[in-house]
C-alpha positions as a Markdown table, in Angstrom:
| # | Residue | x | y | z |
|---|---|---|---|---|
| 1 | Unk | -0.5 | 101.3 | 164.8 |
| 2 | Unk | -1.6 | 104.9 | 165.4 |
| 3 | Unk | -4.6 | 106.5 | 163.2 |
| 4 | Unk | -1.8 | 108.9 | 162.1 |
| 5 | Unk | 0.6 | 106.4 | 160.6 |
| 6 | Unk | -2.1 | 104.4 | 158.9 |
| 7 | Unk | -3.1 | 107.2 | 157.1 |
| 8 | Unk | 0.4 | 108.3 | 156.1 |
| 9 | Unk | 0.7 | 104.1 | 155.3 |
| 10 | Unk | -2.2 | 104.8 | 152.7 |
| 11 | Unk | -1.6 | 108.1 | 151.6 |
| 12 | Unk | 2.0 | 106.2 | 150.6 |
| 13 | Unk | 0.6 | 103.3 | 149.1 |
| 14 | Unk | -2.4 | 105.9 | 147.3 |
| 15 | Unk | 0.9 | 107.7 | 145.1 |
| 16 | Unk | 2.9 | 104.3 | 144.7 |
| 17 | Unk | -0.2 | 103.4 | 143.1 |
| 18 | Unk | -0.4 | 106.8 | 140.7 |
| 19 | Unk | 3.4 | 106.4 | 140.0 |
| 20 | Unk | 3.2 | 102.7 | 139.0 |
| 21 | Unk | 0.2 | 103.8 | 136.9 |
| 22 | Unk | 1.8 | 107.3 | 135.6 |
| 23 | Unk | 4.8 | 104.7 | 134.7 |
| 24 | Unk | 3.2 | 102.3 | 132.9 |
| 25 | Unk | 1.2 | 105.0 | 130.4 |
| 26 | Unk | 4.5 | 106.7 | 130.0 |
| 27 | Unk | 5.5 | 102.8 | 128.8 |
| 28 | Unk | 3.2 | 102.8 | 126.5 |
| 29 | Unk | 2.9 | 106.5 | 125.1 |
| 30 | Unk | 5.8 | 108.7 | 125.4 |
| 31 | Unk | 8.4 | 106.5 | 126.4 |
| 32 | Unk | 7.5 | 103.2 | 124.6 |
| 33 | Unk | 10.3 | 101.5 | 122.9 |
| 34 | Unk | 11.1 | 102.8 | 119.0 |
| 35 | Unk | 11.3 | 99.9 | 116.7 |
| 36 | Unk | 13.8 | 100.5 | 113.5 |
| 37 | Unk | 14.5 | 98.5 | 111.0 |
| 38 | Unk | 18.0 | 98.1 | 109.8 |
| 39 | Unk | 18.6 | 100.6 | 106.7 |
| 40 | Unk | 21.0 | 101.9 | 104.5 |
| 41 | Unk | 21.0 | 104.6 | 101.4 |
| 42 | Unk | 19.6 | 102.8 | 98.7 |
| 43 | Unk | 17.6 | 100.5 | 99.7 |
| 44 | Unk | 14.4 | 101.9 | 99.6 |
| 45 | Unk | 15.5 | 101.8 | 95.5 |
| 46 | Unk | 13.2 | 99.2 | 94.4 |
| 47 | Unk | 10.2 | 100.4 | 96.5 |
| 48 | Unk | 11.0 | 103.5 | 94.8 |
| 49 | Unk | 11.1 | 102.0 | 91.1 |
| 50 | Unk | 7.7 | 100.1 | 91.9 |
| 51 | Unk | 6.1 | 103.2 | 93.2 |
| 52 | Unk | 7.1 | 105.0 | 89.8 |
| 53 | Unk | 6.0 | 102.4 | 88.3 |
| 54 | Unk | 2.2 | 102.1 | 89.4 |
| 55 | Unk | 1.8 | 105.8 | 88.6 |
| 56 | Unk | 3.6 | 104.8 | 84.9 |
| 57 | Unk | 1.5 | 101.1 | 84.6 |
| 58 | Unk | -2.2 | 103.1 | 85.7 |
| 59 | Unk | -1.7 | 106.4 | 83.7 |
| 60 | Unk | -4.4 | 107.6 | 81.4 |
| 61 | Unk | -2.5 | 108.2 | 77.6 |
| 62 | Unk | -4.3 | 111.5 | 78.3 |
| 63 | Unk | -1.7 | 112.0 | 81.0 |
| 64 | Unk | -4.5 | 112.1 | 83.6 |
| 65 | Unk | -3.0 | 109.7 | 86.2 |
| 66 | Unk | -5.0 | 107.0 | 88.4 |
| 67 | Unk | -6.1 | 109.5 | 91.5 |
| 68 | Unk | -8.0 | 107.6 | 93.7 |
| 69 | Unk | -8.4 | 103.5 | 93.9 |
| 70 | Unk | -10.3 | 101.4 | 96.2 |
| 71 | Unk | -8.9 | 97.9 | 95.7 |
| 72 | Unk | -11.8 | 95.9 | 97.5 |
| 73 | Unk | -13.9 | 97.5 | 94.6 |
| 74 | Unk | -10.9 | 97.3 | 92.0 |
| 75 | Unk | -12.1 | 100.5 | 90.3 |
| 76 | Unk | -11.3 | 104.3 | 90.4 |
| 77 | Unk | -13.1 | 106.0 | 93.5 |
| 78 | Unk | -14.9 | 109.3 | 91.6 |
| 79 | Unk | -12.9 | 112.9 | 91.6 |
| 80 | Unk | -9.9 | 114.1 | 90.7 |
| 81 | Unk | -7.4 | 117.2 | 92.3 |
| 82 | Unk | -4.8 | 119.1 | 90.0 |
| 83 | Unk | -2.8 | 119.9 | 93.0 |
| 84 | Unk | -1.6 | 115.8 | 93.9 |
| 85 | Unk | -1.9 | 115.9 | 89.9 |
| 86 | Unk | 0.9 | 118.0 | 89.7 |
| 87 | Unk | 2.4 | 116.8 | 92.7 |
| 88 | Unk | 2.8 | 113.7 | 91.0 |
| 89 | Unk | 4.4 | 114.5 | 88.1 |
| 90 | Unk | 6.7 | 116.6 | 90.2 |
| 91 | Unk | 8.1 | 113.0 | 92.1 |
| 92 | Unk | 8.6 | 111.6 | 88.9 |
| 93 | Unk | 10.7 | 114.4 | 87.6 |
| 94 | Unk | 12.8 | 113.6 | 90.9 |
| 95 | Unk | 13.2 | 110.2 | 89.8 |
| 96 | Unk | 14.5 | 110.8 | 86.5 |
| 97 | Unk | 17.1 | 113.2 | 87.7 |
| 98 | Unk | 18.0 | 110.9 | 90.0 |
| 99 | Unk | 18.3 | 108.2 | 87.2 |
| 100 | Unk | 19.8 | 110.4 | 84.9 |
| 101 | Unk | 16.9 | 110.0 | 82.7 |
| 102 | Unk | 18.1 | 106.5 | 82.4 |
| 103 | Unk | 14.0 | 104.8 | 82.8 |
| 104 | Unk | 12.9 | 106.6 | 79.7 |
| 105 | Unk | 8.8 | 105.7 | 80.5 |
| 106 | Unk | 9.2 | 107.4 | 83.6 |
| 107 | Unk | 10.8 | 110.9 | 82.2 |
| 108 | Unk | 7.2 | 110.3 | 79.7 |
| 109 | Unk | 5.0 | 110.0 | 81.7 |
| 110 | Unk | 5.8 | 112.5 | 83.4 |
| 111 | Unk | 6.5 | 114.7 | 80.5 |
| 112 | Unk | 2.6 | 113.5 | 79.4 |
| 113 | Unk | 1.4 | 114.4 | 83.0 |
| 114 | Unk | 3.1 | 118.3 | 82.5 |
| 115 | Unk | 0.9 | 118.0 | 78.6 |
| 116 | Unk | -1.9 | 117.4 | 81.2 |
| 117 | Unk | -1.8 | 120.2 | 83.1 |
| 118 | Unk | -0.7 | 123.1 | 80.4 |
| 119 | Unk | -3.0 | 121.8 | 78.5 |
| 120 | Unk | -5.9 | 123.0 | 80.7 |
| 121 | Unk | -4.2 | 126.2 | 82.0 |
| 122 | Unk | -5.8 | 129.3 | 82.7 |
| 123 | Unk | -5.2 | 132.9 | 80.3 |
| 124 | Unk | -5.5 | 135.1 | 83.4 |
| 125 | Unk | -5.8 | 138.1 | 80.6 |
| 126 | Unk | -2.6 | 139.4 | 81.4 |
| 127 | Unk | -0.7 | 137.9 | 79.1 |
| 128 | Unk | 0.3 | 135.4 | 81.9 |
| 129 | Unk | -1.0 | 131.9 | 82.3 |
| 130 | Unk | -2.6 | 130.7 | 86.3 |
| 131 | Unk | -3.2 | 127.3 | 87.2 |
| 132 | Unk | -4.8 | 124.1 | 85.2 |
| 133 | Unk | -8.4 | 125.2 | 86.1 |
| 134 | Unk | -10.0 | 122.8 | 88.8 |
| 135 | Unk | -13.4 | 121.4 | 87.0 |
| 136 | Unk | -14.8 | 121.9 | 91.0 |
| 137 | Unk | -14.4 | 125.5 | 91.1 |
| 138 | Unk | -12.0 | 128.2 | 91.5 |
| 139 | Unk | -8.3 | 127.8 | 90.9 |
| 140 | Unk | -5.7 | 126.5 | 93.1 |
| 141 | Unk | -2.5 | 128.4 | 94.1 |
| 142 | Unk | -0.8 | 125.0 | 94.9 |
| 143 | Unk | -1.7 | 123.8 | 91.2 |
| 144 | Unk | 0.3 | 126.9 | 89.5 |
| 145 | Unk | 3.2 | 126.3 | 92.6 |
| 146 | Unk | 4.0 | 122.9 | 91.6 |
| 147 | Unk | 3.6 | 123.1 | 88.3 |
| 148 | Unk | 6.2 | 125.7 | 88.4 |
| 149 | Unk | 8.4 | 123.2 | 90.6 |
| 150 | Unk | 7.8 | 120.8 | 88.4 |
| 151 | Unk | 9.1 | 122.5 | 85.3 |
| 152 | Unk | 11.7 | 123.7 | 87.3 |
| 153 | Unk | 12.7 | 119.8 | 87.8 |
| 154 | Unk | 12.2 | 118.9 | 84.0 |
| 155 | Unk | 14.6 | 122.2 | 82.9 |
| 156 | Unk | 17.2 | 120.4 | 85.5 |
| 157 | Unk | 16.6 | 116.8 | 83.7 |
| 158 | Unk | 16.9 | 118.0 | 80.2 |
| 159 | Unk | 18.1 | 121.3 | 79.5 |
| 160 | Unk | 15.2 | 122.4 | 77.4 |
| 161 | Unk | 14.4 | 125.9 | 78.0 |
| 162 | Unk | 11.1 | 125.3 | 75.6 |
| 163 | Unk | 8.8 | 126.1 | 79.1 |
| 164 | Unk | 10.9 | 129.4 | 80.1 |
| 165 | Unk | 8.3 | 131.5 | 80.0 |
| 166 | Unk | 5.6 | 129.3 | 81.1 |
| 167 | Unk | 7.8 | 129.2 | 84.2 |
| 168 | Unk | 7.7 | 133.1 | 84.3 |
| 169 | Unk | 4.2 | 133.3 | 84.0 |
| 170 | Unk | 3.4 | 131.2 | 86.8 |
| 171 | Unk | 5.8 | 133.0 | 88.8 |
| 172 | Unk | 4.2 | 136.4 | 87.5 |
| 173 | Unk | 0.7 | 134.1 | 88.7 |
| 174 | Unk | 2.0 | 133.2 | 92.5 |
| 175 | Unk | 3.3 | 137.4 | 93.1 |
| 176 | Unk | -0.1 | 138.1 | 92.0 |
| 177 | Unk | -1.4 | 135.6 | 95.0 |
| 178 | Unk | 1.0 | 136.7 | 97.6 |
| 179 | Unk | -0.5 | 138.7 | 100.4 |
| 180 | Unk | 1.1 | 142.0 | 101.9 |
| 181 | Unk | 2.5 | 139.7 | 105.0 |
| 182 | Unk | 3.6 | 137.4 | 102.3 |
| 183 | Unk | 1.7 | 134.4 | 103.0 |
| 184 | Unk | -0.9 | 133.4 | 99.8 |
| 185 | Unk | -4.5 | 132.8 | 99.1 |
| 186 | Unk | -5.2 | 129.8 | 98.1 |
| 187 | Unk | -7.8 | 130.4 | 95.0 |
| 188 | Unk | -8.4 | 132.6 | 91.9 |
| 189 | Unk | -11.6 | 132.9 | 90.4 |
| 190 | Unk | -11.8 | 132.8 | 86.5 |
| 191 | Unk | -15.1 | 134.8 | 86.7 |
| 192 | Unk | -14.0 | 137.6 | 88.5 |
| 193 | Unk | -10.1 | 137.3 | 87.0 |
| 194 | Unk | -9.1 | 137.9 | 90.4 |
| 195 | Unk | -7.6 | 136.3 | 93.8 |
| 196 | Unk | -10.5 | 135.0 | 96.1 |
| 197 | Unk | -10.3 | 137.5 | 99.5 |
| 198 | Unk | -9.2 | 136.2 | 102.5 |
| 199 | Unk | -9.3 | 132.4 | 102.4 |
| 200 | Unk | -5.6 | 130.6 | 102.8 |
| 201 | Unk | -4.3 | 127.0 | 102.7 |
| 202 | Unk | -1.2 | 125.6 | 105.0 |
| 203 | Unk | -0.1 | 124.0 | 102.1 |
| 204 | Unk | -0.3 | 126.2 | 99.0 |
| 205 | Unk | 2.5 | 129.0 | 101.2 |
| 206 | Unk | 5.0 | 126.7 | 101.4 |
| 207 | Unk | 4.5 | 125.7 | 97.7 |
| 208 | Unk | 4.6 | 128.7 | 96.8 |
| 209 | Unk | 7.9 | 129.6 | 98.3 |
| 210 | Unk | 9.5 | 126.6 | 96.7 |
| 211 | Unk | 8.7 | 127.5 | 93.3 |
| 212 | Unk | 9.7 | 130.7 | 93.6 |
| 213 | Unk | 12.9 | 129.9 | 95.3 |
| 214 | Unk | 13.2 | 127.4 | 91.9 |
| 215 | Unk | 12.4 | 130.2 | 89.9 |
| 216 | Unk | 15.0 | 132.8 | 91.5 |
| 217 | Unk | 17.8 | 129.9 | 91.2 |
| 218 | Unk | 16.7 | 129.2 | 87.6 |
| 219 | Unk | 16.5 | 132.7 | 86.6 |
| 220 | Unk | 18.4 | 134.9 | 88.6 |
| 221 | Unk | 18.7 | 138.8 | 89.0 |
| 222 | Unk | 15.1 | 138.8 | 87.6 |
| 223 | Unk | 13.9 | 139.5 | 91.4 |
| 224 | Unk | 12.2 | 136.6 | 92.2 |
| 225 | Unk | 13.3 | 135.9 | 95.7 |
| 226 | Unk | 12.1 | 139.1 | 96.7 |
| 227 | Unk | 8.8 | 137.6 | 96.9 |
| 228 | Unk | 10.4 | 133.9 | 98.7 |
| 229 | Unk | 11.8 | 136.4 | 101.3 |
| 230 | Unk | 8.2 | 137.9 | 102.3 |
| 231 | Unk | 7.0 | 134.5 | 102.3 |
| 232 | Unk | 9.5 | 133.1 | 104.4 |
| 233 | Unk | 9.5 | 135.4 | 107.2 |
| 234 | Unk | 5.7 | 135.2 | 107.3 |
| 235 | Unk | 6.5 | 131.2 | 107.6 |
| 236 | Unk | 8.8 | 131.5 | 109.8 |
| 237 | Unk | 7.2 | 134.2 | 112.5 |
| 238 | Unk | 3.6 | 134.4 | 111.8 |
| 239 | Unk | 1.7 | 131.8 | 110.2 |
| 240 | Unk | 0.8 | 129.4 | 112.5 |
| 241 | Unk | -0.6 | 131.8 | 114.9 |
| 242 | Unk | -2.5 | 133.8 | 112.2 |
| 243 | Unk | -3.9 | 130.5 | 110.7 |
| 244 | Unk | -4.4 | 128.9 | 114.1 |
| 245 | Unk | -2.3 | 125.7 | 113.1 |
| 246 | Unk | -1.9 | 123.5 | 115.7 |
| 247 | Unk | 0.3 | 122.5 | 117.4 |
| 248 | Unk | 3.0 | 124.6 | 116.0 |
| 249 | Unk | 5.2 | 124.5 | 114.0 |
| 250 | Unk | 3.1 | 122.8 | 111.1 |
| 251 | Unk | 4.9 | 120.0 | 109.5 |
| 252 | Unk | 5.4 | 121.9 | 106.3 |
| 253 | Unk | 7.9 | 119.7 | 104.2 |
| 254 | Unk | 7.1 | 122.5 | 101.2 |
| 255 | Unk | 9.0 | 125.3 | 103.6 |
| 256 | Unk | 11.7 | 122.6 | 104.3 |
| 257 | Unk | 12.1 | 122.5 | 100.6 |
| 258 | Unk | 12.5 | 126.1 | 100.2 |
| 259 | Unk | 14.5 | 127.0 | 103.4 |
| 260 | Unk | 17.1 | 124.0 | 101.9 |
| 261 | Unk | 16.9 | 126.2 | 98.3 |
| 262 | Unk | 17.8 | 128.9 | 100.1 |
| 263 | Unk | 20.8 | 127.7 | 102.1 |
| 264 | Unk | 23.3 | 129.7 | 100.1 |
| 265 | Unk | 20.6 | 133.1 | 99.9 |
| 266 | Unk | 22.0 | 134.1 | 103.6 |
| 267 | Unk | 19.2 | 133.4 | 105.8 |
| 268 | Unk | 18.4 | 135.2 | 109.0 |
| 269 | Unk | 18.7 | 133.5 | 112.7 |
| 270 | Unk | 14.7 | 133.7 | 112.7 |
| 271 | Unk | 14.8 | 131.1 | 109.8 |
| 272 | Unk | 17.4 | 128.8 | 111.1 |
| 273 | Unk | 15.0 | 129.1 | 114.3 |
| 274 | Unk | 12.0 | 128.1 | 112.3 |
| 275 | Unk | 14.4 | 125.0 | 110.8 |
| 276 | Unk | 15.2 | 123.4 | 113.8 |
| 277 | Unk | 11.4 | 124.0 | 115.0 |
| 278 | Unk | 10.1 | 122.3 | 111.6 |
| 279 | Unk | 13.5 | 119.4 | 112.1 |
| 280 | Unk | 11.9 | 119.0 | 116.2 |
| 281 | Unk | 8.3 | 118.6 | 114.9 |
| 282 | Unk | 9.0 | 115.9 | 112.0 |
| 283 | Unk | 11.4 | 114.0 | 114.3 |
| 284 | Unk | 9.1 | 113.9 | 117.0 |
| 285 | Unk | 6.7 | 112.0 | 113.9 |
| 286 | Unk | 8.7 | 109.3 | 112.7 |
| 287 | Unk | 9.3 | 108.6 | 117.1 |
| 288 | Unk | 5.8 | 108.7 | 117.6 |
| 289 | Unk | 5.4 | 105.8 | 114.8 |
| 290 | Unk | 8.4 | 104.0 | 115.4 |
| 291 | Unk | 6.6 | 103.4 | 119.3 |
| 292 | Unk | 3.2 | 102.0 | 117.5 |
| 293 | Unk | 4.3 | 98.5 | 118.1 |
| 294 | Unk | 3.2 | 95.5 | 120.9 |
| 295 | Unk | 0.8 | 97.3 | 123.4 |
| 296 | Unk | 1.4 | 100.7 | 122.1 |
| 297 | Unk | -0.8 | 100.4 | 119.7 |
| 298 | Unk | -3.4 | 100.4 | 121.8 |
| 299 | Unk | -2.0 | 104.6 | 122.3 |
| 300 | Unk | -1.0 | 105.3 | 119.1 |
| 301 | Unk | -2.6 | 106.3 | 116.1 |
| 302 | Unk | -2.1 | 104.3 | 113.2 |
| 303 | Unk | 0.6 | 104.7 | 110.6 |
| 304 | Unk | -0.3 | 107.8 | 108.6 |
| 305 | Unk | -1.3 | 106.6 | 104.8 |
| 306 | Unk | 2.1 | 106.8 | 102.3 |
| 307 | Unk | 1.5 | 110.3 | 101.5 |
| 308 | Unk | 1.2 | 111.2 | 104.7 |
| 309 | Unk | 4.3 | 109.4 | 105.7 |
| 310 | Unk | 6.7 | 110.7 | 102.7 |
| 311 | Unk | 6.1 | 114.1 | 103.4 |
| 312 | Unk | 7.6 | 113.7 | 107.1 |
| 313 | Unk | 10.5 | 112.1 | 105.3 |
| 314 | Unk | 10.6 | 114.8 | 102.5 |
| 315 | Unk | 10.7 | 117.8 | 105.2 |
| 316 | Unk | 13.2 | 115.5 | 107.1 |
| 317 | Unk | 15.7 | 115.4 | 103.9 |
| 318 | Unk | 15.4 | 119.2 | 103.0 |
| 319 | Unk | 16.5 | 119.9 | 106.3 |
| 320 | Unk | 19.7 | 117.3 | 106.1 |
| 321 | Unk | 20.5 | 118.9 | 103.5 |
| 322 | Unk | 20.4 | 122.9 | 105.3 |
| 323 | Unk | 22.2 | 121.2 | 108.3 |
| 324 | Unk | 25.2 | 119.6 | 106.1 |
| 325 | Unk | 25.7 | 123.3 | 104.2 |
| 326 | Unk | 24.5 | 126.1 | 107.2 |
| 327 | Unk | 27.3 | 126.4 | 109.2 |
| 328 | Unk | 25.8 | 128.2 | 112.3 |
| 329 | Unk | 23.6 | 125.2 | 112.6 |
| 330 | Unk | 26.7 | 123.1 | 113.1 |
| 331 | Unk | 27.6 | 125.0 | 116.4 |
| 332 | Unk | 28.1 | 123.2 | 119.7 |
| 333 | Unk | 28.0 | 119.8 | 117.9 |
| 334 | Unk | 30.5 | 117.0 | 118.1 |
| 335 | Unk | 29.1 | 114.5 | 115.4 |
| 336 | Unk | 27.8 | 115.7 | 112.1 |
| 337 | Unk | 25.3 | 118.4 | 112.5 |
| 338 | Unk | 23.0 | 116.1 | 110.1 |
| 339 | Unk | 23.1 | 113.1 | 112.4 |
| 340 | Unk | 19.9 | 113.1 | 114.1 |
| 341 | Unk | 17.9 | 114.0 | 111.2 |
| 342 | Unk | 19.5 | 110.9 | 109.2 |
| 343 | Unk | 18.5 | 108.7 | 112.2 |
| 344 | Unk | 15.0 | 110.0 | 112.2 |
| 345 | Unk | 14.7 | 109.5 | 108.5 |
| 346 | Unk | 16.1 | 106.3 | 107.7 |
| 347 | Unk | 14.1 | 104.8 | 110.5 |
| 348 | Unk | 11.1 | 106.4 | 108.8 |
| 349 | Unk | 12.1 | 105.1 | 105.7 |
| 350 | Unk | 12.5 | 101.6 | 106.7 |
| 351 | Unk | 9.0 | 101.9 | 108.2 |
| 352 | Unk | 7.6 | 103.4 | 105.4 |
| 353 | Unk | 9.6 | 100.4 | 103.0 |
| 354 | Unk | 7.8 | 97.8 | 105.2 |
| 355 | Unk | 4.4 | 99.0 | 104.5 |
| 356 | Unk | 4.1 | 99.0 | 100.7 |
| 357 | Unk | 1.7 | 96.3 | 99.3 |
| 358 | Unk | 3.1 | 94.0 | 96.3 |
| 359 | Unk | 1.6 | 95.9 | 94.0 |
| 360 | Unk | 4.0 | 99.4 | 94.4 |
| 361 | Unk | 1.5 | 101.5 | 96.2 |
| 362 | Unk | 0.4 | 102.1 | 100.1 |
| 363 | Unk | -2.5 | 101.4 | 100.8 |
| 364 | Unk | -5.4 | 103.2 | 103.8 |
| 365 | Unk | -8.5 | 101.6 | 104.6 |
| 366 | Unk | -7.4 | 99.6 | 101.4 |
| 367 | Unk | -7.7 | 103.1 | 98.8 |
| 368 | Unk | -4.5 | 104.2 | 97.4 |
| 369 | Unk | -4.4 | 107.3 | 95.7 |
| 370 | Unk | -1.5 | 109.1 | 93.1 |
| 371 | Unk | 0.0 | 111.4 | 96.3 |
| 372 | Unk | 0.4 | 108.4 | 98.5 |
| 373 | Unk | 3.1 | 107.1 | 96.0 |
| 374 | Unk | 4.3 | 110.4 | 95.0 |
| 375 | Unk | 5.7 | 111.8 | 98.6 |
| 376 | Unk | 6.8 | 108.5 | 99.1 |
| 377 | Unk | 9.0 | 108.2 | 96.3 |
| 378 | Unk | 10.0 | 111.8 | 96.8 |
| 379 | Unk | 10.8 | 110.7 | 101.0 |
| 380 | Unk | 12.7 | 107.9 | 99.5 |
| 381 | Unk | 14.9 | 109.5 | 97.4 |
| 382 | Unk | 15.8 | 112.1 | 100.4 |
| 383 | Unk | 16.5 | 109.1 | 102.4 |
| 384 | Unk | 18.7 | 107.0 | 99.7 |
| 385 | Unk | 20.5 | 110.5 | 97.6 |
| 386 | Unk | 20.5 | 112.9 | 100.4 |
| 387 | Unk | 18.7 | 115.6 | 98.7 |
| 388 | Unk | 21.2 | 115.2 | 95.7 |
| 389 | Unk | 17.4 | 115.9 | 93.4 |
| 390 | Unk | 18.7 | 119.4 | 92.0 |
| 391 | Unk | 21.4 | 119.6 | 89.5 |
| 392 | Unk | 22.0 | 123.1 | 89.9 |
| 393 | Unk | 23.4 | 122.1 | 93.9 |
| 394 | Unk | 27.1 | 121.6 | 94.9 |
């Protein structure tokens, strides 16, 4: 054998080697095998009831709800945060539309959890009312945002118009927080009475967005989607860049919420662009789990905690939803347009199913806290009613 073909001999046997490595990684990382449970609409219904039900069984008759728990301890871990508080008593509004108000200690409670919060809102000295007033410091946007979303949800459950105007004043609250490229600081300060400069959350945008897009639907002609429109666009084009969230887009179930609220509004191609961006990202999630079995787990992260986990399958549903009743995102298809985003989410709904603990909650590092059961419950219900949460929908 010549010098020259022993080295082309090893130079061949040197990238067999890398590909049989570069293969096996990709077997384990990107191109592992998805495992996913058998499901079918409605059967996350009794992981759903027991959720609901450890937010009813550990509620405070105060309305304050059971935040944080470490179950090794079996006591409340210290601090409490009005945002999850009201996000909470948002997911059990969904339920009891859902039910049709039929589990009467699930419409109170969360009827005692909205006591709660008005209880301890702000007089912004306007005339208006801001958010239930943080006892850590300044005000939340995300507080006022879904409370407003969550009174939005009760007015659908019952009929009462009783919190009209508490719903306009929150509105009146958010405008007042929304930034001349429409995205929204996240904090007011009761000692100045004004919006703290410059600071902004990736969650308290999106929030906003919905509850305006709730308050336009409940209340329209009054002009409030002229502020969901700003807010959108800056969602859709320039957030992620400006807040340097990555990688883009940021899995923001809240702007899935509101771009499905919009559906009917006429939204632009830069929107539906932003859709399927926001559809890509929380698909590519539930994949990325649904491969953390056998020796993958060695490459992937572990499941996210059950808050973390319903939101993918709360961004997932909204979106359903915007694919079943946007026409231009039906082009080019063959199957229904929703297909692949049912797949993803009833895998991720299976998943998430498997990992509650007998006790209704989802546990991390064995501490459960109230938003862990409230996206999940909210995922759930996308999975099982197919975003069927708002009575005021076709």
């Amino acid at each position: 054998m010549t010098r020259r073909s022993g080295t082309a001999r090893r130079r061949l046997l040197a990238w067999a080697a890398v590909w049989v490595v570069t293969a096996g990684l990709l077997r384990v990382t990107l191109a592992a095998p998805e495992v996913c449970p058998a499901y079918t609409p409605g059967d996350g219904h009794d992981a759903t009831a027991a959720a609901a039900q450890w937010i009813v069984d550990t509620q405070e008759p105060s309305g304050r709800y059971l935040y944080h728990y470490d179950r090794r301890t079996r006591s409340a871990v210290p601090g409490y945060n009005l945002v999850r508080h009201a996000g909470g008593t948002l997911s059990l509004y969904q339920l009891a539309i859902v039910q049709q108000g039929a589990d009467q200690q699930v419409t109170e409670a969360a009827d005692r959890g909205m006591d709660y919060l008005l209880e301890r809102a702000l007089d912004t000295g306007d005339g208006g009312i801001g958010p239930a007033l943080s006892p850590r410091g300044p005000a939340k946007t995300g507080t006022a945002a879904l409370t407003l979303v969550s009174l939005a949800h009760r007015r659908l459950l019952t009929g009462d118009p009783r919190y009209d105007g508490e719903m306009r004043a929150l509105g009146r609250f958010l405008v007042g927080q929304q930034l001349p490229d429409g995205g929204m600081l996240n904090f007011w300060d009761p000692a100045t009475g004004a919006p703290v400069p410059e600071v902004r959350s990736r969650f308290a945008t999106g929030e906003a967005a919905w509850g305006l897009a709730l308050l336009h639907e409940t209340f329209p002609g009054e002009g409030w989607d002229t502020p969901v429109w700003a807010t959108m666009d800056y969602l859709a084009t320039e957030r992620d860049e400006l807040e340097e969230l990555w990688p883009p887009p940021w899995p923001d179930q809240w702007a899935a919420y509101a771009l499905a609220e919009m559906v009917e509004w006429g939204l632009a191609d830069h929107h539906l662009d932003y859709a399927q961006r926001l559809a890509g990202r929380f698909g590519q999630m539930i994949r990325w789990d649904a491969q953390r079995e056998g020796i993958a787990r060695l490459t992937h992260l572990p499941m996210p905690r059950g808050g973390g986990y319903g939101t993918i399958l709360e961004g997932l549903g909204a979106l359903e939803w915007l694919w079943r009743h946007e026409p231009r995102l039906a082009a080019g298809t063959t199957e229904p347009p929703e297909a692949p985003l049912r797949d993803r989410l009833e895998c991720g709904a299976a998943r998430l199913v498997e990992a509650q603990e007998a006790d209704g909650a989802w546990y991390y590092d064995h501490q459960t806290r109230v938003d862990d059961q409230q996206h999940a419950i909210s995922g759930l219900l996308m999975a099982d009613h197919r975003f069927d949460l708002g009575g005021h929908k076709p």
